[in-house]
N, C-alpha and C positions, 0 to 999 in steps of 0.2 A: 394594761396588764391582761395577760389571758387567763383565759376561766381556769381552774385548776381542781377542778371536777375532777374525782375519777370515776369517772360514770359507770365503765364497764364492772371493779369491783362495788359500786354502792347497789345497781340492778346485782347481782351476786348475792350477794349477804343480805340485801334486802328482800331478796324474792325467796330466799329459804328460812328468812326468820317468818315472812307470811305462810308460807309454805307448815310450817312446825305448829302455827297459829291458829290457822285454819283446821289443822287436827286436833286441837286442843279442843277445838268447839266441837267440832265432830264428835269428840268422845262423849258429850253428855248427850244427848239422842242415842249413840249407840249402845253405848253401857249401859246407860244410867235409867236411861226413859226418861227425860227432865228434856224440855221443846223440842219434844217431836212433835214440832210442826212443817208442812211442808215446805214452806217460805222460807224457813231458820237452815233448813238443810241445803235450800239451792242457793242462798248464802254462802254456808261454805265450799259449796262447789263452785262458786263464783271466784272466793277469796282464792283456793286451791289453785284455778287455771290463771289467774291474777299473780299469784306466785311462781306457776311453771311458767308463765312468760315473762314475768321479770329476770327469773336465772338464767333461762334460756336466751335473754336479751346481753345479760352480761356475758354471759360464758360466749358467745358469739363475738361480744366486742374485745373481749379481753385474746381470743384466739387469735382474728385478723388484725390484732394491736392499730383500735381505730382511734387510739385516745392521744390527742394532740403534744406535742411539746411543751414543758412546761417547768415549772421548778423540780419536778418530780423525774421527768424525762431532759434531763441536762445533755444535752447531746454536744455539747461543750468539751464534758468532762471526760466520757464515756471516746472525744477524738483525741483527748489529748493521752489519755491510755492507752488507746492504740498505737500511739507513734511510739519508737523508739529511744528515749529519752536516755541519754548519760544521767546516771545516778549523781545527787548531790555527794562534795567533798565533805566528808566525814569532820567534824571539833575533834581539835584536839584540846584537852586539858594541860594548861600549864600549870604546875605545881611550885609554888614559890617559897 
């Protein structure tokens, strides 16, 4: 069975909930004064570029749609839609 990852949106969503996170620490040093210390702060400049490239990683994959076939990617489905199908014949109800 193939992996059924969907990679492109988890780096997405994952890279901007770090992203959101990384400011959230940010805020006590900048507002607050509470660990301002140098090391705490290149922390979250670390989390921060850790987050731009995770979105950055998805949002890339999700454009060039690099993510494989899968339950999700029914390419089955999606041919049998395309063709031209005669519609099924309609029940009729009989009333007795």
């Amino acid at each position: 069975m193939p992996c059924e990852c969907q990679v492109g949106l988890s780096c997405l969503f994952g890279g901007i909930i770090i992203i959101v996170a990384a400011g959230v620490f940010t805020f006590f040093p900048v507002f607050l004064d509470l660990f301002d210390y140098p090391w705490y702060i290149s922390l979250c400049w670390l989390w921060f570029g850790i987050g731009c490239a995770l979105t950055a990683t998805g949002l890339l994959w999700e454009i060039f749609g690099l993510q494989k076939g899968g339950r999700w990617h029914n390419k089955k489905a999606s041919a049998r839609e395309a063709q031209d199908e005669e519609a099924p014949t309609p029940y009729v109800m009989i009333h007795a």
